[in-house]
matplotlib code that plots the C-alpha trace (Angstrom):
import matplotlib.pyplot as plt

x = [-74.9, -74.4, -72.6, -75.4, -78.4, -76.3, -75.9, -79.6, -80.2, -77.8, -79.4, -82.7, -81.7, -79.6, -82.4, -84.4, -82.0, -82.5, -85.8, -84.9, -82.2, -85.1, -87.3, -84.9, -82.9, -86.0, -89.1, -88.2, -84.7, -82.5, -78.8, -78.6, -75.9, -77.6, -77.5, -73.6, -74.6, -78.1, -77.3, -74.3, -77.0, -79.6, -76.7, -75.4, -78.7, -80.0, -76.7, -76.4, -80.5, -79.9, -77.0, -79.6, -81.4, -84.2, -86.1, -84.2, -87.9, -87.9, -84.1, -85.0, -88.3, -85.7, -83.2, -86.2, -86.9, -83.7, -83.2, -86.7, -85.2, -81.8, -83.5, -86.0, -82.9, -81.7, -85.1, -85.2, -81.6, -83.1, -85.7, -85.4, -81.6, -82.1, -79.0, -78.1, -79.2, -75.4, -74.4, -76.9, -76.3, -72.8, -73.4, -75.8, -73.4, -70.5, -72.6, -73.9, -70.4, -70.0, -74.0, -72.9, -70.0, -71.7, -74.2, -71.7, -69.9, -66.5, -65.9, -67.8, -70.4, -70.0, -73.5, -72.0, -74.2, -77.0, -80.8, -81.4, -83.9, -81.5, -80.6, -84.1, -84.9, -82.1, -83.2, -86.3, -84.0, -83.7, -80.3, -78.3, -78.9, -82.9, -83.2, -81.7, -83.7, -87.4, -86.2, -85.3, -88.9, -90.5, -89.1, -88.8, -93.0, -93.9, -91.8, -92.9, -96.7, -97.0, -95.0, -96.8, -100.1, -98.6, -97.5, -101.0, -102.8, -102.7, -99.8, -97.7, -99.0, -98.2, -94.4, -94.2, -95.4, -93.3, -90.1, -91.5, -92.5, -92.1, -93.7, -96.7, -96.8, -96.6, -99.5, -101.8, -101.6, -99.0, -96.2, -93.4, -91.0, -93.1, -93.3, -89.1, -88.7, -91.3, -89.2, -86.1, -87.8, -88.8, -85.8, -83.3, -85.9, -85.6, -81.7, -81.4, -83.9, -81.7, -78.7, -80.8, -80.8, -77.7, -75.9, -78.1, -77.2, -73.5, -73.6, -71.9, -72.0, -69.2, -68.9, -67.4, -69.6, -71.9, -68.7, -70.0, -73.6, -74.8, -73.0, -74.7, -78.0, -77.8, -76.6, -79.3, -81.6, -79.8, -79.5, -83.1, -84.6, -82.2, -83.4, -87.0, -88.6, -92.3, -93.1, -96.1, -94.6, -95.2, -93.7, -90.8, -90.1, -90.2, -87.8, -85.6, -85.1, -84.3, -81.2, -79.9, -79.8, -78.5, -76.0, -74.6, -74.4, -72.1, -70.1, -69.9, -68.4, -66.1, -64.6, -65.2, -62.6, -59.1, -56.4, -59.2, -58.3, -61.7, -60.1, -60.9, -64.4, -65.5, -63.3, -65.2, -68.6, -67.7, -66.6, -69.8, -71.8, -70.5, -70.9, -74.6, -75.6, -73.5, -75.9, -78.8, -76.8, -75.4, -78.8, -80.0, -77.1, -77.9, -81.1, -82.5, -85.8, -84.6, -86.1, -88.4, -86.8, -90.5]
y = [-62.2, -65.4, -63.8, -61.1, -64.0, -65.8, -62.4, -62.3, -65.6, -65.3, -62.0, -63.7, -66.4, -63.9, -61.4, -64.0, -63.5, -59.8, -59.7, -61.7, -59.4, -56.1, -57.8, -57.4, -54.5, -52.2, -53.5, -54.4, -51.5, -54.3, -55.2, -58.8, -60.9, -64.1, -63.9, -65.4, -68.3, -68.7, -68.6, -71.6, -73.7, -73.7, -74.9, -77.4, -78.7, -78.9, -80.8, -83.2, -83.7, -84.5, -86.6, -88.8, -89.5, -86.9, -84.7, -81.6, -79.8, -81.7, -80.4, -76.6, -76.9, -78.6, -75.4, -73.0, -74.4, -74.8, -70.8, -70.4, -72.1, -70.2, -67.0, -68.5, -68.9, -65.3, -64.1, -65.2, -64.3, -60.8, -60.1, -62.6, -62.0, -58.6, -59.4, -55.8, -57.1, -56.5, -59.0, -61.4, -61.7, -62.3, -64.8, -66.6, -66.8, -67.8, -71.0, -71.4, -72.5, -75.5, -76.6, -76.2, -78.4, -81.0, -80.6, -81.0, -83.7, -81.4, -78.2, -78.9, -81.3, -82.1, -82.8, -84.6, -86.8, -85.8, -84.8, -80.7, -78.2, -77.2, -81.0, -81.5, -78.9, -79.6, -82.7, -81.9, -79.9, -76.5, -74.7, -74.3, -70.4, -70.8, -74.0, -71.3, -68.4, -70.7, -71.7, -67.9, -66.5, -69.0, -68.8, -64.7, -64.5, -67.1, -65.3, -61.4, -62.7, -64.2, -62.2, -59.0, -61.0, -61.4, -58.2, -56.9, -58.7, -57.6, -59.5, -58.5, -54.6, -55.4, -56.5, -53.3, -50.9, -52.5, -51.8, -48.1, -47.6, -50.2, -47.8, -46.9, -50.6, -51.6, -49.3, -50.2, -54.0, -54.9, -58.1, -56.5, -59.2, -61.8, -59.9, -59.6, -62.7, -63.7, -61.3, -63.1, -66.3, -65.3, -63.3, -66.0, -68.6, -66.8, -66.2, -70.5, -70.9, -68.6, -70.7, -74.4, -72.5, -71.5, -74.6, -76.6, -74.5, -74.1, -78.3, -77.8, -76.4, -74.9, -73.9, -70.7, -69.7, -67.3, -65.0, -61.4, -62.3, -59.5, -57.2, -58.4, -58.4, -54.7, -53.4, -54.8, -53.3, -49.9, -49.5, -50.7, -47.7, -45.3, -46.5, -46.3, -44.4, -44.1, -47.4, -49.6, -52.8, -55.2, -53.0, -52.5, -56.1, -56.4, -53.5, -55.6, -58.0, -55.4, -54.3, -57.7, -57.9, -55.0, -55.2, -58.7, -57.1, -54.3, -56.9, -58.8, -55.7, -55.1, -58.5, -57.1, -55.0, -56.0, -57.4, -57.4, -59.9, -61.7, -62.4, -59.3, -59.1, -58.9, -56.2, -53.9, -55.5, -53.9, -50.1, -50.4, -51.1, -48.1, -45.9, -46.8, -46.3, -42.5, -41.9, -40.9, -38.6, -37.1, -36.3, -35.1, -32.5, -31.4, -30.9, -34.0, -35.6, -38.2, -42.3, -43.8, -46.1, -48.1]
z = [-28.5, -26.6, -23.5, -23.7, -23.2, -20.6, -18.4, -19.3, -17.8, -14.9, -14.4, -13.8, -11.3, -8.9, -9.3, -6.9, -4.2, -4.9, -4.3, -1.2, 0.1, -0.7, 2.1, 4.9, 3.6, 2.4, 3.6, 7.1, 6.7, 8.2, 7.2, 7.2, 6.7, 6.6, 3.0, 2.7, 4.6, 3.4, -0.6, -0.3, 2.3, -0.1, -3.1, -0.5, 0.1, -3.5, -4.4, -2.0, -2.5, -6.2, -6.0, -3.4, -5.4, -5.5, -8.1, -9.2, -8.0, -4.8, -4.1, -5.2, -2.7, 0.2, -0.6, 0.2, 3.3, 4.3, 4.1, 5.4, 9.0, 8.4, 8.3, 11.6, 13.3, 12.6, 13.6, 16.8, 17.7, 16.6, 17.9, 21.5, 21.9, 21.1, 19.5, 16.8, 13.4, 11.8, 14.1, 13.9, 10.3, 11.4, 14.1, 11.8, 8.7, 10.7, 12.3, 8.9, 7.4, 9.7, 8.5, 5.1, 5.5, 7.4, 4.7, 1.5, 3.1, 1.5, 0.1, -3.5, -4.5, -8.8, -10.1, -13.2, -15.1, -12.8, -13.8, -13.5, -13.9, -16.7, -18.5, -17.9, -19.9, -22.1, -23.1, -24.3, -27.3, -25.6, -25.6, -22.1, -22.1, -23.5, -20.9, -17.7, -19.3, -18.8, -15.6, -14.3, -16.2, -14.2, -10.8, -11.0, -12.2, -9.1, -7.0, -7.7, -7.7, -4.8, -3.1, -4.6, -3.2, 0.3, 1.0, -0.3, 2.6, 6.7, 7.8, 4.2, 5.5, 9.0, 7.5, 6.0, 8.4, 11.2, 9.0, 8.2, 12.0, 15.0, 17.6, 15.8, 14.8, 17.9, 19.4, 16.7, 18.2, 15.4, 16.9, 15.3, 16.4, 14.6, 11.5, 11.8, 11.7, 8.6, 7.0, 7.8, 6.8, 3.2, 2.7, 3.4, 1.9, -1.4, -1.3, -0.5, -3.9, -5.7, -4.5, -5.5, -9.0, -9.7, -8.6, -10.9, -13.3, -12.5, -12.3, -8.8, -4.9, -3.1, 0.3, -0.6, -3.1, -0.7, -0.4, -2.2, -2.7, -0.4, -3.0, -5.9, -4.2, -3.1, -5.9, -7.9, -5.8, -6.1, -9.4, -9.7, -7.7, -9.9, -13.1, -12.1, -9.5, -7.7, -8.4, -6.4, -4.4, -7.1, -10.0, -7.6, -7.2, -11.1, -11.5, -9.5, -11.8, -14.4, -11.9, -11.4, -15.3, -15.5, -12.8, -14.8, -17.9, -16.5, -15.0, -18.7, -20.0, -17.5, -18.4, -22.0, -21.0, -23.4, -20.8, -17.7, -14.9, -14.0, -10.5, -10.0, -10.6, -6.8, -6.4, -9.4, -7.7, -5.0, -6.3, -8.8, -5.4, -4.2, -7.0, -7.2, -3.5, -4.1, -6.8, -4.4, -2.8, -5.6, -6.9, -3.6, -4.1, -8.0, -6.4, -8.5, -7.4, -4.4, -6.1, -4.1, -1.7, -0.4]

ax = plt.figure().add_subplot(projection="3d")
ax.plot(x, y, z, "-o")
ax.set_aspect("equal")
plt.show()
């Protein structure tokens, strides 16, 4: 029951960078890399905040606005480079290793003996897995409602229609390059928060730790739109969360598995990745009701 509540909670923190990954990859139908470089920049910057001397808050809000400029910088290498958006993410994430670096000071920060989110919470008598569990409720709710609220107004419906339709965006006097890169922004914004999370609750920030987080973001999304289809925008974004819970607890019982090697747990995220995004077609063939993808 223990290792079920702490997939639960892990589930809950990575379903943030999720959510993230959805804007880019659904919203605005963009593969975007940024997310490998983005996720370890917003653990690097949290750590090193916190060991400064600042507030674990003040760390996790420095971490979003650290992805908030990586995702800027992708943006505009977008949309003014006219740069492919594979690429871009490449470019981005590959600059991205020397800032987080320079950032870190080494490859890992420790946060021994430092204040959390999670001690924080620990302290006032909550278990570690009850103390990460508050912390991802909170964080996912503020995230899905004021994102749901955003994308409910003009420039969230001008985000959307420029990643359903750029040239009837564009006619009906819609700056599509704009809205590509406010995507960007919250998207990468969101995976750095995710990061500031779990290295606070990890107690630690490595430079390698962005390496598969792409994986875990889109196949939390997948399985998401398989388990529940037709959903509105903010039910979607909830569903999400459901995925990246699920996707951890598959994980857990891989590792369940008598004899199982966990270095090799980025090599079944990968095959369950795949397996998930075959679904779709597979139903499309059995002549099963396609999910909704928006």
């Amino acid at each position: 029951m223990e290792l079920i509540l702490s997939s639960l909670s892990q589930g809950l923190l990575w379903s943030i960078m999720a959510i993230g990954v959805y804007i880019t990859f659904r919203i605005l139908d963009i593969a975007d890399l940024t997310a490998e470089g983005a996720y370890p920049l917003g653990a690097a910057i949290c750590a090193t905040s916190i060991v400064s001397g600042h507030g674990p808050l003040m760390a996790t809000f420095l971490s979003f606005v650290g992805g908030l400029l990586a995702g800027l910088v992708s943006g505009l290498i977008h949309t003014k480079l006219k740069i492919p958006a594979l690429l871009t993410g490449i470019v981005t994430l590959t600059g991205l290793y020397s800032v987080n670096l320079k950032v870190l000071g080494k490859a890992n920060v420790a946060l021994l003996r430092q204040k959390t989110l999670v001690t924080e919470l620990y302290d006032m008598g909550f278990t570690k897995v009850a103390s990460v569990l508050i912390i991802g409720c909170a964080f996912a709710i503020v995230v899905i409602l004021l994102l749901t609220l955003l994308l409910k107004t003009q420039i969230g419906l001008a985000l959307r229609s420029t990643g359903d339709n750029i040239p009837m965006s564009e006619s009906n006097g819609i700056k599509t390059d704009n809205m590509k890169i406010l995507g960007y922004m919250l998207s990468n914004g969101l995976i750095s928060l995710c990061g500031a999370l779990l290295c606070q609750n990890n107690g630690y920030a490595d430079i390698n730790s962005g390496v598969g987080t792409i994986v875990i973001g889109l196949a939390s999304i997948i399985i998401a739109e398989v388990i529940i289809r037709n959903l509105s925008i903010g039910w979607r974004l909830v569903s999400i969360v459901l995925g990246s819970i699920v996707y951890r607890l598959i994980i857990l019982a891989i590792l369940a598995i008598p004899g199982m090697d966990a270095d090799l747990v980025k090599l079944f995220s990968a095959i369950l990745l795949a397996t998930v995004l075959f679904i779709p077609e597979l139903q499309k063939k059995l002549h099963i009701r396609k999910p909704n993808l928006g």
